[in-house]
N, C-alpha and C positions, 0 to 999 in steps of 0.2 A: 161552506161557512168561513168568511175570515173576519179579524179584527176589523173593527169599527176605526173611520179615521181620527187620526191625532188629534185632529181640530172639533173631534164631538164629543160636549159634556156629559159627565158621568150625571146618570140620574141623582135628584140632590143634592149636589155638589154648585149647582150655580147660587154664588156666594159672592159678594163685590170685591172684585178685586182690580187692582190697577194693572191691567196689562196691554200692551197694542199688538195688535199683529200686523203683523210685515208681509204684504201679498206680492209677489214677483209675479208680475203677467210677463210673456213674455209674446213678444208679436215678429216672428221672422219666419214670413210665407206659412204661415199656419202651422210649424213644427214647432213649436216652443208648448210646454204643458204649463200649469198653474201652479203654484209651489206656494205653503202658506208656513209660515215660520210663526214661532213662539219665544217676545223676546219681553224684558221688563220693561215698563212703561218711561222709565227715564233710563239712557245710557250715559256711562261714564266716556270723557275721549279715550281715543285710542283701544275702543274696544271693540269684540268682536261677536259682528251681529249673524252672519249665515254665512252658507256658500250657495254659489249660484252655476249651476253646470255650463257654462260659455259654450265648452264641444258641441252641444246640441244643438245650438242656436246657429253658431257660425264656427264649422272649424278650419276655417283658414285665418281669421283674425289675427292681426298683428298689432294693434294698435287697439287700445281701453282705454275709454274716458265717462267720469262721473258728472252730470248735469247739476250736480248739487254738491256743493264742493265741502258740506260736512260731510261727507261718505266718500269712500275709497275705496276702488274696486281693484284688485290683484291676481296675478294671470292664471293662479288656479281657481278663479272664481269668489276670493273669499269678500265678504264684504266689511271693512272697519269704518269706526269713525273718526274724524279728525277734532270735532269739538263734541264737547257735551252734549247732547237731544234731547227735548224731548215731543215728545211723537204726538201728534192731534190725529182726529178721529179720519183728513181726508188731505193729509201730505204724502206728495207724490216724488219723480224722479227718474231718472232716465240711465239708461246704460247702453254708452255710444260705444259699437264694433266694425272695424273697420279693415280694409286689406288695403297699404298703400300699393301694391303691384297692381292689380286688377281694379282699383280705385273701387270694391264695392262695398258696399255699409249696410250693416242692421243695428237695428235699437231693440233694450229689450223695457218695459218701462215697469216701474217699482211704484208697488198701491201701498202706503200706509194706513191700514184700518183700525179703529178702536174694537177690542174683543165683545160689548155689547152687542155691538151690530151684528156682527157674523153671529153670535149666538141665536140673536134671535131667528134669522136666516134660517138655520139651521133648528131650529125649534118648530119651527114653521115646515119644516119637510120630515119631520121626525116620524111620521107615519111611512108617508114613501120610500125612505128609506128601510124601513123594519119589514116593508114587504118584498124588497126587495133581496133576490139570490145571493146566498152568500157563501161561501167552501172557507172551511176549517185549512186555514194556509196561514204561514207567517208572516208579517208586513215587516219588513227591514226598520228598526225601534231605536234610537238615541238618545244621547243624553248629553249635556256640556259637562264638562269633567270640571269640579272645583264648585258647582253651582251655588251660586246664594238662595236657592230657594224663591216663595216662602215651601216649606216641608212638613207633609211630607208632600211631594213634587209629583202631577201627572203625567205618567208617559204616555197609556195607550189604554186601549179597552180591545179585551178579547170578548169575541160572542161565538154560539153556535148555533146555526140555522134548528139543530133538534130542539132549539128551549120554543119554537112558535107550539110545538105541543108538551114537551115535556117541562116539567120544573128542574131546571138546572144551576148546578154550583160548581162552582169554579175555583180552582189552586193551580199553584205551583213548585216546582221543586228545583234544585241545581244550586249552583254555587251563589253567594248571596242570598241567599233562600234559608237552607238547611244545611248548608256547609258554608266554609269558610269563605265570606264575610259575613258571617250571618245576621239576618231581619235585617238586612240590606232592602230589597226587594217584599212587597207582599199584594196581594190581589183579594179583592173587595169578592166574597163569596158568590151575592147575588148577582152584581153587577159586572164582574168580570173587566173591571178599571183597576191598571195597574200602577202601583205607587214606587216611588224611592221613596227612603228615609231619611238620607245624609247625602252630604257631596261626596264624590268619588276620583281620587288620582287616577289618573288615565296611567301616566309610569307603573303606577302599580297593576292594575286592572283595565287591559284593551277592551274586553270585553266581558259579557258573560251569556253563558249559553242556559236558559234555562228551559224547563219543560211545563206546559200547560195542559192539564186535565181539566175535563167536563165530563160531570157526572151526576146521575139523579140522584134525590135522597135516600131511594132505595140502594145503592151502590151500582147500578147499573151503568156503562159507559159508553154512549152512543156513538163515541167520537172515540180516534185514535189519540193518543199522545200529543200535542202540539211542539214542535221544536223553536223555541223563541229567543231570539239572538238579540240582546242588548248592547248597540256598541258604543263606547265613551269616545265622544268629541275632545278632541285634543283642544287644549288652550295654552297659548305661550306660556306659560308658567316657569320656563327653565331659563337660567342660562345660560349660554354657550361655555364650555371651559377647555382653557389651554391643558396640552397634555403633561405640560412642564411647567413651573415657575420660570424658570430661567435656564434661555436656551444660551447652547454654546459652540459656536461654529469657525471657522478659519477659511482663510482664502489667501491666497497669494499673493502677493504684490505685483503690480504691471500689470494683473490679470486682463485680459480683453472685455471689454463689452458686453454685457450678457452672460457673465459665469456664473455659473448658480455657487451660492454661497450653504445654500440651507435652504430647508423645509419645516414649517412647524404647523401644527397637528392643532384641531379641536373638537372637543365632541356635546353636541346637545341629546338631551334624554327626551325631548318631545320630540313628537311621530314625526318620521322621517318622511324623504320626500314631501315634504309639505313647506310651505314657507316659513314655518316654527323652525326648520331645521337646515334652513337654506343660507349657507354661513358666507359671510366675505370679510376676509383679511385688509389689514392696510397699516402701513408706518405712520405713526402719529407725529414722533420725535425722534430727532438723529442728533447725538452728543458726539465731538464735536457738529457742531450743525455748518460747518461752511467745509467745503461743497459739499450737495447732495451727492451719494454715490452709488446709494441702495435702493431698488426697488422693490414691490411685493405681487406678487398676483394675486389677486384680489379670491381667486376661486383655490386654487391651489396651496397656497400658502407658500411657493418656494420665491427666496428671496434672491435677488440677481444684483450683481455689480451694473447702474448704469454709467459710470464713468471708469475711465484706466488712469485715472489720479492717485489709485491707491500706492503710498510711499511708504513703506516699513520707518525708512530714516528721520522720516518726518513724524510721523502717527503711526503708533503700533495696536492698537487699540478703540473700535466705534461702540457705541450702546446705544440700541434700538430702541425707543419704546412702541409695540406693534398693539391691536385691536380686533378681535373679531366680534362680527354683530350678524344676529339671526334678521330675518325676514329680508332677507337680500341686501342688509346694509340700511333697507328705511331707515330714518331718523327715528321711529318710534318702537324701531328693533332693540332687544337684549343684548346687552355688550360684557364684555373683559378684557382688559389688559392684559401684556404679561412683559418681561424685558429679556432680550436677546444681544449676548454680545459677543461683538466677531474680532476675533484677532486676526492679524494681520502678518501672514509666515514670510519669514525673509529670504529672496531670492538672489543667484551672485548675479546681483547688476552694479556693483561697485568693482572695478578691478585694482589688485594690490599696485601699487608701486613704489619703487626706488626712493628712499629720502636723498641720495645721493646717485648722481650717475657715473663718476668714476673713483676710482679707490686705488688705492698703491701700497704694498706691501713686501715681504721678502723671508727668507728659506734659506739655511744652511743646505749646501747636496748632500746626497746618501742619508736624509734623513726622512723618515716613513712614520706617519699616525699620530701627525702634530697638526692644530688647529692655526691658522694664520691669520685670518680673517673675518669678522660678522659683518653681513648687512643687514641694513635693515629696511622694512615698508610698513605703508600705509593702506586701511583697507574699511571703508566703512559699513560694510556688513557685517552682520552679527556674529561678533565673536564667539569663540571657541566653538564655531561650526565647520561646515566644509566649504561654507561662501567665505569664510573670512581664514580658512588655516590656506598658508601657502605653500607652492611645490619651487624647489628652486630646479634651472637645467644649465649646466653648460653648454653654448652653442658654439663657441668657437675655440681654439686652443688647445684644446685636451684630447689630442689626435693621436697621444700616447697612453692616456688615461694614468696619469698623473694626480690629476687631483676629483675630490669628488666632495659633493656639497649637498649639505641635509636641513633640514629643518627644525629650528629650536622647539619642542612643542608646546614650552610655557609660555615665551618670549614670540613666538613666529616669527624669529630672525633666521637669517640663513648662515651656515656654520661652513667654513671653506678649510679644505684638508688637504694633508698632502697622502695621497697610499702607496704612491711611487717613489719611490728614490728619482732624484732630478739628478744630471749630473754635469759642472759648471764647462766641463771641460768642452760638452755637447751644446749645452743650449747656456748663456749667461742670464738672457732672461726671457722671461713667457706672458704674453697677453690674450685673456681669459674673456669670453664675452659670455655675461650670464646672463637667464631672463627667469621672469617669475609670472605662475598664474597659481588659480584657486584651485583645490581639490574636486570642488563643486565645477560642472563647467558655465561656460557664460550665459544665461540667460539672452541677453541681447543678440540680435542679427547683425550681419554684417561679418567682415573678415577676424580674428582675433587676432594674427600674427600682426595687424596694423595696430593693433590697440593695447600688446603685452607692453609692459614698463620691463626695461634694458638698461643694464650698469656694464661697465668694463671694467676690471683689473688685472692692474700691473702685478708680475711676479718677478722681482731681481732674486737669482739665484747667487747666495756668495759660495765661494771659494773656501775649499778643504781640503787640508794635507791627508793622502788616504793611500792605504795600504794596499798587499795585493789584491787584482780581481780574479778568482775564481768564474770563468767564463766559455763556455756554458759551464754549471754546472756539475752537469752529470755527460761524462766521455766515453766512449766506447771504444774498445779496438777486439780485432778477430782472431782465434787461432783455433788449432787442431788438439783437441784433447788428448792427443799419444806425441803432441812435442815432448821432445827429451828434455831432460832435467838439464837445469844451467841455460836456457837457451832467452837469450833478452830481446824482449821486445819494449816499440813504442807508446810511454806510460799516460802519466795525468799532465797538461801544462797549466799553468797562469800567468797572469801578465800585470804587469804594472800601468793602473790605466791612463796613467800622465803619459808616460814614453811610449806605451803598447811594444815592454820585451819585457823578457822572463829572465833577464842576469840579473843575478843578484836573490831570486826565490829559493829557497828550501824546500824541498820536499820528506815528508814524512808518512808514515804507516801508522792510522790511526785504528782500521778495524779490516782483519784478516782473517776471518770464520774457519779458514782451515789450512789455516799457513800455507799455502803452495806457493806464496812470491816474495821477491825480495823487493824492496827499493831503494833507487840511486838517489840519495839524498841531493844531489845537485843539479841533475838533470829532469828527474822526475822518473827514468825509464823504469821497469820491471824485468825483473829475471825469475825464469820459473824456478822453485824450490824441492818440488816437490809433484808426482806424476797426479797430471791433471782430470778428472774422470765426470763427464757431460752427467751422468747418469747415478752421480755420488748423490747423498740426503742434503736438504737444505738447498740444491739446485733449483731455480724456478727458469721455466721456459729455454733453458740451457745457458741462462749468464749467471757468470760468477761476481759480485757484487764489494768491491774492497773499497775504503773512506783515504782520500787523504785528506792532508793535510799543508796550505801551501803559507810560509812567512817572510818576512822580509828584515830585514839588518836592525829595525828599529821593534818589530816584535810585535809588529801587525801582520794577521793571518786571513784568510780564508781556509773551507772546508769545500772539499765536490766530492763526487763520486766516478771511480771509475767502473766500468761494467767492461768483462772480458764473457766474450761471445764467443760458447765453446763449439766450434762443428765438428759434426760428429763422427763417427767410424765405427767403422760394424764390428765393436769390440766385447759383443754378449751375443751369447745363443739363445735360443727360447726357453724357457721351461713351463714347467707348468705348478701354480701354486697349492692346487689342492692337490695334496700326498697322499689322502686316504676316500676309494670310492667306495660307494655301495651299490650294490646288484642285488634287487628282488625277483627271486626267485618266482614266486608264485604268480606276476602279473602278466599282465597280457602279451608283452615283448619286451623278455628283460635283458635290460642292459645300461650303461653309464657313460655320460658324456663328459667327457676329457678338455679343458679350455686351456690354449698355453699363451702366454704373455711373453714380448721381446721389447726392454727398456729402450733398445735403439729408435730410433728414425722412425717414420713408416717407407722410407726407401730401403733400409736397411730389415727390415721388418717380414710383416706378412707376402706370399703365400707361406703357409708351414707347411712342411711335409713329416707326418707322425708317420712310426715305422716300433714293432714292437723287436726291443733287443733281446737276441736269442743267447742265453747260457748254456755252456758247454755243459752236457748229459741233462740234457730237459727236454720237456716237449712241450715249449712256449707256442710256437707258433700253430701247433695241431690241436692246440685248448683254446687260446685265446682267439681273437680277430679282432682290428680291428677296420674301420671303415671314416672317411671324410665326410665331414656334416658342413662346412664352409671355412676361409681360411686361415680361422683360429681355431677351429676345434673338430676332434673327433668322435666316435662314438668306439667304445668297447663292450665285445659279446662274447662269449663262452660258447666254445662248439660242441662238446662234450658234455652230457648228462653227470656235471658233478655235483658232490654232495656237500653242503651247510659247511661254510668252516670259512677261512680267512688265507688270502694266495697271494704271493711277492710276483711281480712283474717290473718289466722296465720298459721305459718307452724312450725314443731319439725321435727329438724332436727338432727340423734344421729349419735357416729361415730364408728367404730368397737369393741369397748369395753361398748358402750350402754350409753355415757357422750352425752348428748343434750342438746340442747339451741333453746329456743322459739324466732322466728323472725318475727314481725308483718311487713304486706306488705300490700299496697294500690295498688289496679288494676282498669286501665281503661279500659274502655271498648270503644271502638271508634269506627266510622265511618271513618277509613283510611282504609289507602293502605300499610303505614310504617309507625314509630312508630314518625318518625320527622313531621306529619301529625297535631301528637293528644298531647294537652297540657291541662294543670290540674290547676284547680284556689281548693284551698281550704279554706271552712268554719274553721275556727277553734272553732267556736262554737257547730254546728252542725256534725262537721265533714263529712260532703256532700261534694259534690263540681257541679259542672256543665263542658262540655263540648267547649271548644273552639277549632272550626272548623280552619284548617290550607286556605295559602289561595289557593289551589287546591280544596278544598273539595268545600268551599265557590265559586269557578267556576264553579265546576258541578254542584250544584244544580241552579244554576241563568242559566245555560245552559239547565239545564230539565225543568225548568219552559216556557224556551220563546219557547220549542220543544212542552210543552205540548199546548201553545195558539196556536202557529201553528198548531198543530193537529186538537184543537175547530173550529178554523178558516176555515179550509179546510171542514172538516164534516157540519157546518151548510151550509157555501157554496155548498158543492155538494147534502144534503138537500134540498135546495132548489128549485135545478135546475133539480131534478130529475125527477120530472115528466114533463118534456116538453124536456127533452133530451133522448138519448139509455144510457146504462149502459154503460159506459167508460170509461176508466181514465182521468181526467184532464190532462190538460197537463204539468202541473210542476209536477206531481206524474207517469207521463205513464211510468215511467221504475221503481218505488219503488212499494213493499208491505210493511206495518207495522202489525208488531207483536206484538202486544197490551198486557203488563203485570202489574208490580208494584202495583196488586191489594192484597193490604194488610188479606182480609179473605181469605177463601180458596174457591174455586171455579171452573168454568171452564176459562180455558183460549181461547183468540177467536184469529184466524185470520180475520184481519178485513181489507175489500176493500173498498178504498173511494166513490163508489156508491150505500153504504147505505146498504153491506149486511152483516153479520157475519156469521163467521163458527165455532162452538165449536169444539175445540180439549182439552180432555184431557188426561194428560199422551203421548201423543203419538208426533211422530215426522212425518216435511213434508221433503220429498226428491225430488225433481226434476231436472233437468237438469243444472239450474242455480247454484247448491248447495245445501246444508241442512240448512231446518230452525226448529232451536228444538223451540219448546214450555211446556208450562207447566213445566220448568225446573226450581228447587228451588235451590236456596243455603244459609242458612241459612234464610229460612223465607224472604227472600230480594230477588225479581224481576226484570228483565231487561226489556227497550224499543228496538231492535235491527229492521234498515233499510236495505230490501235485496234487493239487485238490479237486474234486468231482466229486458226481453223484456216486449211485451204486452204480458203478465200472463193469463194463461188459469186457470181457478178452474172446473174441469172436473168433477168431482165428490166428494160424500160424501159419501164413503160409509160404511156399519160397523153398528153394534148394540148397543144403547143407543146413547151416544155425542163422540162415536169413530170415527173420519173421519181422512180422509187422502189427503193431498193434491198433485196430481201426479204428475203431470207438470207445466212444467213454459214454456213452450214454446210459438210463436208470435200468433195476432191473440185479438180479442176481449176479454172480460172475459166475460165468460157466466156463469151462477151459473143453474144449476139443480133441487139443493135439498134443504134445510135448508134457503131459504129465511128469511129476518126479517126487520121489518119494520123502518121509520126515527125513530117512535115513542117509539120503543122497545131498539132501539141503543143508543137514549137519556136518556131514563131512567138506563139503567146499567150503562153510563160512566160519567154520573152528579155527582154520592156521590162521584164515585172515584178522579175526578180530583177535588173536595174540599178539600176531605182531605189531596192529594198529595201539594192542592196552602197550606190550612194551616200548614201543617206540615215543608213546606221551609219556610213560613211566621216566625214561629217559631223560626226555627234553626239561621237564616238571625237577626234575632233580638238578641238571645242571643249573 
């Protein structure tokens, strides 16, 4: 069952009305169908009457034309009018299609009928049809958006094949319906003809999806749902609009041909793709209007320079008035203006030049950081840019660099200086070739060195009566830092730069940092004063650095510098500047490395040879040792197991030519880890000192002492309770063994289990599963406590000849001992002296 077509009246409903329908036959090789539209009996011009599908008919077509020239046909098919209509009962019309390549053609031809006639037509088959098969399907249903009615307005008639036996009624639901827009839409119960109420904006509403029910009075519903899609016929109703009031765009001057200056934008609210929305661009007006210079693209909107006329100096400023209009530009499309204006950026195509091309001017000598001359130019690009500020350069003349030339930056004159002394004697006068460009460089092609603007000027140098020159500067001369005193040498000179001689100069001693010279006030020379020393304070790089001072009869001076260049002599031994080392005891390889410095040379200098110097009734050398680490430094070790305290030593230390210097050094001897550990009080009577513990050190030991009560504590505890218990670990010990050392004699070392047994190990290591536990391991005479953890520990065996044993495993399980038992009484006895002497030796250290 589906809907009844559009073109069939709802029962009672024929009522006179004025309407024509518009029948498109279309005749191309028999694929063209019949298409009947529903339009009002008079149209307005310019309006629009259907669409007509062209792709079906011919889709190669390039070319459309209308046989009747109040109708207009357009390339999506649609059909308008050009004048007012109105339509009689049997007006016809053609629609010519055509392919100019293949030169083939079809027509499609247009029936105007009066709507009496078809009705009755169709009145006349009204039976045939109602017996005919029909499927409950949707027929694709429109509407023109905006319609005048009259309303409420027929769209369509739904039917279902079950009403030939049943009594069926008919609704609907969906948007327009029962939601929002509501009694939009409503359907005739009996008849199943569906109504609008009002016109409809297509912008707001594309569509609307509603659903159709059929259903007997009983409630019964023979039929599934119908899904029925109402879609709104778009009508030009919009106008296109710019996305801006007023565009604002820039282009450069000189620009070539075709440079896009801009792009402007427009947007219409009816359905896209469609001719409603099919926009073209175009320049109405151009202020000033001579020449034309901008173009538009008509599709795009981007606006292009078509001429290279554009002059900044001339016109800095154009105003567009531009247009777009929907329906591809038709005449009878929707338009708006908008205004676009382009300025015009300034390029350097003006180059500066000279108001004058030569110039004359003049300069006292010996005079520095005086202005002598402006020039000036001309530049007609936009000022206070980079096209119009200028660069001034000297090209020629200034092979001395004498003079140098800037730019005024309020005035963009050029400012000519002097920063050298000129001097008349040398040169009387100087000619200057300068040239100027822009900061900007030239836009134009071609060479620019043919095209800079060039001035010349004159510099007359006059004539000045001038005192001594100080020439160079700064003088040098050479000597031996162990000349003897009184001894004169060649000093500072100057000269007179008229005559180039030095009678008639004074010499004076204006700065002498450490008086060693004298000077001859006539000659200039120096006498040393005082013994000379390369490697005194205030020495840099070994010149000694003295001011004079040179004048002449009339009480004109200059100032230089002489620098005396002291070479050297290997007049110092090496020593060494740290006096006081440290030695940690306890680490891995103690000892302390010795660095010595020689102020001399490095010819004079390294290798060193350290040597420790032996005092009459000592035993320096069978304690100490030392050894060469590279050829400034050495290293010092102690060969002798000695004990905590602070020892005088002396080391001779010579340098490659056998010059040595004895350095007495104070070494401690510590119980650290680093040397910020171990601090030194000393006796200055006795020259002793004693040891002050850092406060880490002071940690560990108050830390080993409360491990070693703990230790007592647990031992006579598990003493006690030994014979009324099995041999097991307590239970704050079931996962530890301790390996029992810091026994200051030499002896065997035990591993010892808190149920009263020991095993002698010495020299040897235990390995088991849990990891290695070395024993018997020394490092410098000083023993460790170390706690391994495991399970319940197995002591499996001891096996081995003499006090060699082995401990194998650590794996769970009781500990069982074997072999080497030993009693509470035996265990007491060995670890009594030690843990005294371990409490008084902290007792001790804690005190000091």
């Amino acid at each position: 069952m589906a809907p009844a077509r559009a073109t069939r009246p709802a029962s009672g409903a024929l009522r006179p009305q004025l309407l024509l329908t518009l029948a498109i036959l279309t005749f191309t090789c028999d694929a063209c169908k019949k298409v009947i539209l529903h339009v009002p009996s008079k149209l307005d011009a310019e309006k629009f009457v259907g669409r007509v599908n062209l792709k079906e008919c011919f889709q190669s077509a390039n070319l459309i034309h209308s046989s009747d020239p109040d109708f207009q046909i357009l390339e999506d098919g649609s059909v308008y009018t050009t004048n007012a209509v109105l339509s009689s009962e049997e007006r016809s019309f053609s629609i010519l299609l055509s392919n100019t390549e293949n030169q083939e053609e079809k027509k499609i031809l247009v029936l105007l009928q009066h709507q009496t006639k078809v009705l009755k037509k169709r009145h006349s088959k009204e039976k045939v049809l109602r017996r005919a098969k029909r499927r409950w399907a949707p027929i694709p249903c429109s509407m023109q958006e905006n319609s005048l009615g009259p309303f409420p307005l027929f769209l369509q008639q739904i039917q279902s094949d079950t009403a030939q036996n049943y009594t069926i009624f008919y609704s609907i639901r969906g948007p327009g319906v029962d939601r929002e827009p509501k009694n939009l839409f409503y359907v005739e119960r009996d008849t199943g003809n569906l109504f609008c109420t009002r016109p409809v904006d297509r912008e707001e509403y594309e569509s609307f999806e509603l659903i159709a029910f059929a259903t007997t009075p009983d409630g019964y519903t023979p039929e599934l749902p119908l899904p029925l899609v109402i879609r709104i016929e778009d009508e030009n109703d919009n106008y296109p609009i710019f996305t801006e009031k007023t565009y604002v765009f820039t282009i450069s001057e000189n620009c070539r041909v075709g440079s896009t200056v801009g792009q402007v934008c427009a947007t219409d609210k009816d359905e896209p793709d469609t001719m409603h929305t099919r926009l073209k661009y175009s320049i109405i007006e151009q202020l000033p209007a001579y020449p034309t210079l901008f173009s538009m693209h008509p599709t795009t909107g981007v606006i292009t320079t078509s001429s290279s006329q554009l002059d900044r100096e001339l016109i800095d400023k154009y105003q567009l008035k531009i247009k777009v209009q929907d329906m591809d530009g038709q005449y009878f499309g929707l338009q708006t203006t908008s205004i676009c204006i382009i300025n015009i950026d300034d390029v350097n195509d003006n180059l500066p030049t000279f108001t004058r091309t030569s110039y004359v001017t003049s300069v006292e000598e010996n005079t520095v950081d005086v202005e002598i001359l402006r020039v000036t130019v001309e530049d007609k690009d936009l000022m206070n840019t980079a096209n119009w500020r200028a660069n001034y350069t000297i090209l020629k003349g200034n092979e001395n660099e004498n003079f140098k030339i800037v730019t005024d930056p309020k005035t963009n004159e050029g400012i000519l200086c002097v920063v050298k002394p000129l001097n008349y004697e040398e040169r009387k006068q100087v000619d200057l070739q300068i040239v100027v460009v822009n900061e900007a460089p030239y836009s134009k092609e071609g060479s620019l060195r043919s095209t800079m603007s060039t001035a010349t000027v004159t510099v007359n140098v006059k004539n000045q009566d001038e005192g001594p020159e100080c020439s160079p500067r700064v003088q040098t001369i050479q000597t031996k830092e162990n000349v003897p005193v009184g001894t004169e040498i060649q000093g500072y000179k100057a000269y007179d730069p008229e005559t180039r001689s030095s009678s008639g100069i004074r010499y004076k001693k204006l700065s002498d940092p450490k008086e060693w010279v004298r000077i001859n006030e006539n000659t200039g020379s120096i006498t040393i004063f005082r013994n000379l020393d390369r490697e005194a304070e205030m020495i840099r790089g070994g010149i000694y650095n003295i001011t004079i001072l040179a004048s002449d009869k009339d009480g004109r001076s200059c100032t230089g510098t002489l620098g005396i260049i002291l070479q050297d002599v290997n007049d110092n031994g090496p020593s060494i500047p740290k006096h006081t080392v440290v030695i940690c005891k306890t680490v891995l390889s103690p000892s302390a490395d010795i660095v010595a410095i020689d102020p001399d040379e490095p010819i004079n200098g390294p290798p060193f040879d350290f040597r420790l110097e032996n005092i009459p009734d000592s035993d320096i050398e069978r304690t100490w040792r030392l050894t060469k680490i590279n050829d400034t430094a050495a290293r010092l070790f102690y060969e002798k197991d000695l004990p905590f305290g602070t020892y005088r030593i002396s080391v001779r230390v010579a340098d490659r030519h056998g010059r040595s210097l004895i350095t007495p050094l104070k070494v401690l001897l510590c119980d650290c880890v680093t040397e910020n550990d171990c601090t030194l009080r000393t006796d200055a009577r006795t020259g002793g000192g004693d040891v002050r513990l850092g406060k880490w050190a002071i940690l560990a030991i108050l830390l080993g002492i409360a491990l070693l009560f703990c230790i007592l504590f647990t031992l006579v505890c598990g003493g006690t309770g030994a014979a009324k218990q099995p041999k097991v670990f307590p239970d704050d010990l079931a996962q530890q063994n301790l390996i029992v050392s810091n026994t200051e004699a030499p002896g065997d070392d035990k591993i010892c289990s808190t149920d009263g047994f020991t095993t002698h190990t010495v020299g040897s290591s235990a390995q088991g599963v849990c990891g290695t536990m070395g024993s018997g391991v020394k490092n410098g005479g000083q023993e460790s406590i170390e706690m391994v953890k495991g399970g319940h520990q197995t002591l499996e065996s001891c096996r081995g000849t003499g006090h060699h044993h082995t401990l194998d495993s650590c794996r769970g399980g009781h500990v069982e001992v074997d072999t080497c038992r030993y009693t509470y009484s035996e265990w007491h006895n060995f670890t009594q002296p030690r843990l005294g002497e371990e409490s008084i030796r902290g007792h001790t250290l804690i005190k000091n």
